[in-house]
C-alpha positions as CSV (number, residue, x, y, z in Angstrom):
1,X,37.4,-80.6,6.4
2,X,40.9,-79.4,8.0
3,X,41.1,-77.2,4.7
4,X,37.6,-75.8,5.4
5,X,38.1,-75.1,9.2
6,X,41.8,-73.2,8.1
7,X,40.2,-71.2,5.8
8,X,37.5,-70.3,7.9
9,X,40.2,-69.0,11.0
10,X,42.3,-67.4,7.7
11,X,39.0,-65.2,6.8
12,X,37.7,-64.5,10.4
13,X,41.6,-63.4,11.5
14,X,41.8,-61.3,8.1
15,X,38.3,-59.5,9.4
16,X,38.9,-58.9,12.7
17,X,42.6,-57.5,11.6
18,X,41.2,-55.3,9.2
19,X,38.4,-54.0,11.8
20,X,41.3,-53.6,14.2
21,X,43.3,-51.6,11.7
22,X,40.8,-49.8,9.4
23,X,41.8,-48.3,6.6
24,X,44.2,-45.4,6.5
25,X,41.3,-42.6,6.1
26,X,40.2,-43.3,9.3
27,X,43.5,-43.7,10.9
28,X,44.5,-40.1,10.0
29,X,40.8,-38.7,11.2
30,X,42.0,-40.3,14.4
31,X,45.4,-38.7,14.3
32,X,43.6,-34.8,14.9
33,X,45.3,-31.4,14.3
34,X,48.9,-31.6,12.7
35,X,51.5,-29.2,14.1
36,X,53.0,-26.8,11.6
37,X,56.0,-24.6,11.5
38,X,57.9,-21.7,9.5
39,X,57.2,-21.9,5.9
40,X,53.6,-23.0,6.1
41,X,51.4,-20.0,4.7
42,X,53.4,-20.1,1.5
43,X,51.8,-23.9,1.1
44,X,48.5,-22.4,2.3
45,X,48.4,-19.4,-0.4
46,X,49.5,-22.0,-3.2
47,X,46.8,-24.6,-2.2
48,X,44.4,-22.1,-2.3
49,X,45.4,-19.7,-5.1
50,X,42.6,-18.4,-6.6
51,X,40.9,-17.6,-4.0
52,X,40.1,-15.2,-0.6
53,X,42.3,-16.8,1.9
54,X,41.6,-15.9,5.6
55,X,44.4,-17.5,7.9
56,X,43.1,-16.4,11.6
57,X,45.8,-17.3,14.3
58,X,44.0,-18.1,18.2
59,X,43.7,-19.7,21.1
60,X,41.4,-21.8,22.6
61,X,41.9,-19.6,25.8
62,X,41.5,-16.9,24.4
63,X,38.4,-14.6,25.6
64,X,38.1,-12.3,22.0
65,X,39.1,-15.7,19.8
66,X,35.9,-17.6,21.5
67,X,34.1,-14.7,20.6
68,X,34.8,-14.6,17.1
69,X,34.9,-18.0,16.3
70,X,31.0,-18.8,15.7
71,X,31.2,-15.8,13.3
72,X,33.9,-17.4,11.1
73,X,32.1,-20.9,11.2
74,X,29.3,-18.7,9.7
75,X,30.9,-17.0,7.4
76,X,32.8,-20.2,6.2
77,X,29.3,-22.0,5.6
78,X,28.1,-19.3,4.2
79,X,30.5,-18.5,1.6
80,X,33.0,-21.9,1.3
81,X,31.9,-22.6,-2.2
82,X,32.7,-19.4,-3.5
83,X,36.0,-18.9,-3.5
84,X,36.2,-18.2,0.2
85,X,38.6,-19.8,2.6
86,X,39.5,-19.5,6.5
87,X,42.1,-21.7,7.8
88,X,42.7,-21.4,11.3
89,X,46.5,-22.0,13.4
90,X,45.9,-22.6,17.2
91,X,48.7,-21.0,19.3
92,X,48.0,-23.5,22.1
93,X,50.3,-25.1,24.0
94,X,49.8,-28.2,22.2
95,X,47.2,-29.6,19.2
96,X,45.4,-31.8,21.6
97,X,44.0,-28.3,23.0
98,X,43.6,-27.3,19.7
99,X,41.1,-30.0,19.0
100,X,39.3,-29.7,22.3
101,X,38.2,-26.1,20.7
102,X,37.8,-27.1,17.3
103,X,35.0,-29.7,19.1
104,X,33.9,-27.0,21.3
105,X,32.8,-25.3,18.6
106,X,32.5,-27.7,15.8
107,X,34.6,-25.7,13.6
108,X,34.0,-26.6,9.6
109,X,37.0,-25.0,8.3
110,X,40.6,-26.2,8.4
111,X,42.3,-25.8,11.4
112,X,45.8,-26.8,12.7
113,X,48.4,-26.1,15.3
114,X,51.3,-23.3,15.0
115,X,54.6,-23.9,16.6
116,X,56.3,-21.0,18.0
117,X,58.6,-20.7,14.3
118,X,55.2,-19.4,12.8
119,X,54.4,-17.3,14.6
120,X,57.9,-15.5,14.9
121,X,57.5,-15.5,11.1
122,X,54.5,-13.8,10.7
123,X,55.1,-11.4,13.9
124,X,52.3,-12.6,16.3
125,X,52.4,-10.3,18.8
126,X,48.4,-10.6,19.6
127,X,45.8,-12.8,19.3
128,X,43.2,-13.2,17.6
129,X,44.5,-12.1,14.4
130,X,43.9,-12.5,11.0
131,X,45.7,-11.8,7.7
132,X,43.7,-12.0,4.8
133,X,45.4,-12.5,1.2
134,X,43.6,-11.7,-1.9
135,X,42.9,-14.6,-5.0
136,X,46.6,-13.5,-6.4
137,X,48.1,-14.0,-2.6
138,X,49.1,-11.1,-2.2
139,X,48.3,-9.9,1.0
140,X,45.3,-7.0,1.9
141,X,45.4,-6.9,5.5
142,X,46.4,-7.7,8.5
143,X,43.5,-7.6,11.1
144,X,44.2,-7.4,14.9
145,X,41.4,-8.1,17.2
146,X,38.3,-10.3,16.5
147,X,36.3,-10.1,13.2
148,X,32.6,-9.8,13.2
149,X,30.3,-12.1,10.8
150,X,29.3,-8.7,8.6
151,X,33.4,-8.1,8.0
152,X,33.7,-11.2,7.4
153,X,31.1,-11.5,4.8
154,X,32.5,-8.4,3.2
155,X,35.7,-9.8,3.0
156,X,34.2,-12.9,1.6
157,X,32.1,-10.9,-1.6
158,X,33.9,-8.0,-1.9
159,X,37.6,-8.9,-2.2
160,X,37.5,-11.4,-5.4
């Protein structure tokens, strides 16, 4: 009997632990936007070689990047599984306002937060702004200002 009642306590303290804990997938869901620094768009254009990378720097208080933003959830729907990519960096203050936005506006496509070494690297003066690399990641432009669904599209079936 005392062996029945301690292995019942053993398997009810194992359950609640584990639904206290979860499993580490849903621990790092919970963890939000990571904070990256100099050095990071050379990981992006590896990770996605092969394909049309659009890395769009923003902020979440910024009037043109709320403009622009439904347009690149579009376009990212629209053309994800063909070869297409956006990746956004937040210049926020910190990721937590990041994710407020990315909520906001249920953004689909990666998203994560730029400290201030990025953007010194890759000479954000403005915002929104975009570069866009080609499949071989070598870059094709540099777009200042907010990008419309229909450029967006072209870049998306016209630059493969």
């Amino acid at each position: 009997m005392k062996k029945t009642i301690f292995l019942l306590i053993a398997l009810m303290s194992l359950f609640v632990l584990s639904g206290c804990f979860g499993s580490k997938e849903k621990a790092e869901e919970k963890q939000g936007i990571q904070t990256v620094s100099k050095g990071y768009l050379e990981e992006l254009k590896k990770q996605y070689a092969g394909k049309t990378l659009v890395v769009n720097f923003f902020a979440s208080w910024c009037p043109p990047c709320r403009g622009e933003t439904p347009d690149f959830v579009k376009a990212y729907e629209k053309y994800k599984d063909q070869d297409f990519v956006i990746v956004g960096i937040s210049v926020d203050k910190t990721a937590e306002d990041a994710q407020k936005f990315v909520d906001e506006f249920k953004i689909t496509y990666p998203v994560v937060h730029g400290d201030d070494s990025l953007g010194m690297e890759m000479s954000v003066n403005t915002i929104p702004v975009s570069f866009i690399f080609k499949p071989d990641g070598k870059l094709f432009d540099r777009a200042e200002g907010p990008l419309s669904e229909t450029q967006l599209e072209y870049i998306a079936t016209k630059l493969k």
